[in-house]
C-alpha positions in Angstrom: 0.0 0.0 0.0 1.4 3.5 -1.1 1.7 6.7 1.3 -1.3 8.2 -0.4 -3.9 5.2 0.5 -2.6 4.7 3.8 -3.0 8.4 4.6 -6.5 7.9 2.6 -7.2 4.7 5.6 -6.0 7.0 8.4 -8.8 9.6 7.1 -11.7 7.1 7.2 -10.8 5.9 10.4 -10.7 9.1 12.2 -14.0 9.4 9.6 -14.9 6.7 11.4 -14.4 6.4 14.8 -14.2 10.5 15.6 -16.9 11.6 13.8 -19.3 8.9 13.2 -19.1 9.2 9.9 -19.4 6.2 7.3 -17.3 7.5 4.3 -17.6 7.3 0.9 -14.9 6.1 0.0 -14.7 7.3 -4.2 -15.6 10.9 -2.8 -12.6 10.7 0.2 -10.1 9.7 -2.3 -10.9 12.2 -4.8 -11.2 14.8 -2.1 -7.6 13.9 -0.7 -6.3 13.4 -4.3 -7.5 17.3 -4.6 -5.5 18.6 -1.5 -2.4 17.7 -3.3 1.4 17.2 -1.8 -0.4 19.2 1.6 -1.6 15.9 2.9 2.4 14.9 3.1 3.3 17.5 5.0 2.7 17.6 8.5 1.9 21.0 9.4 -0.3 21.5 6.1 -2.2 18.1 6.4 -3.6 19.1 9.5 -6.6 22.6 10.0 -5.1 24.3 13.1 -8.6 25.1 14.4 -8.0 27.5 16.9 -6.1 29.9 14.5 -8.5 32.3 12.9 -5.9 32.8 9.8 -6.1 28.8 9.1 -10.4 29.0 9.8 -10.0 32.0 7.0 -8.2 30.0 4.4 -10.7 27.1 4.6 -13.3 29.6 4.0 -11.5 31.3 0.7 -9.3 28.9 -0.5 -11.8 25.9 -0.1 -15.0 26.4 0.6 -15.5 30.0 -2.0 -12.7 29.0 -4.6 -12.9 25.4 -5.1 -16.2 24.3 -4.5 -17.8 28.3 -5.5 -19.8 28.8 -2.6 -20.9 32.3 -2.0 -19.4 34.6 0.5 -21.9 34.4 4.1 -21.7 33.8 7.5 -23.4 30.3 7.2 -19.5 29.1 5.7 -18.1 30.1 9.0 -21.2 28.0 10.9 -20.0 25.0 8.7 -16.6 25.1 9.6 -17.4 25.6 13.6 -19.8 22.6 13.0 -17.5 20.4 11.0 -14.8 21.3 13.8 -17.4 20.3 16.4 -18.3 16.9 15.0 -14.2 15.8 14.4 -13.9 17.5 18.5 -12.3 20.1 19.8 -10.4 18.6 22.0 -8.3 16.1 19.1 -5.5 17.9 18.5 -5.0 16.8 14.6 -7.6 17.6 12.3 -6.6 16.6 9.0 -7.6 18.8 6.4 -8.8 15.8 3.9 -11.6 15.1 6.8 -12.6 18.5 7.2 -12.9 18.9 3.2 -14.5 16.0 2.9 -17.3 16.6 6.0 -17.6 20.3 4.3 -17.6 19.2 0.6 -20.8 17.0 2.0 -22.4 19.3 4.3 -22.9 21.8 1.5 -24.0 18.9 -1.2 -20.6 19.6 -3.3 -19.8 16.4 -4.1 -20.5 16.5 -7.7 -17.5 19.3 -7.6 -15.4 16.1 -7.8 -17.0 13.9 -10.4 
């Protein structure tokens, strides 16, 4: 098993057994496929949640550019909810899971064909 899949099992489990969360599994791969080489390094495969610059770039970078949501305070309610669902007390938050609970949460999925 490559880097990428194990990474891609580590994701469902905390999927999983964090948030109670059956994944699909087509829509986590493509979803971690689209997060590039930041799910390889260790500071940029995680969402520092308590950072409000890290809570702003999931808004613009993922949530308005990639899957062209509109600009509101119902993105930052997703994020808080999607950071309450993984726990705010588990300390790494990979960024595939949170794209992946968002990318669902808004009904996006079709952004990844």
């Amino acid at each position: 098993m490559g880097k990428r899949e194990e990474l891609i099992a580590r994701y469902a489990d905390d999927l999983r057994n964090k948030c109670g969360i059956e994944p699909d599994m087509d829509l986590l791969t493509k979803v971690t496929i689209g997060c590039g080489p930041a799910i390889y390094d260790a500071d940029a495969a995680t969402v520092a949640a308590t950072q409000p610059g890290e809570i702003e770039t999931v808004r613009t970078n993922f949530l308005i550019k990639k899957l062209g949501l509109p600009d509101g305070p119902e993105l930052t309610e997703a994020i808080n909810a999607v950071i309450e669902t993984y726990g705010q007390s588990e300390r790494n938050k990979y960024r595939a899971v949170v794209y992946y609970m968002l990318t669902k949460h808004f009904g996006k999925e079709q952004i990844y064909g």
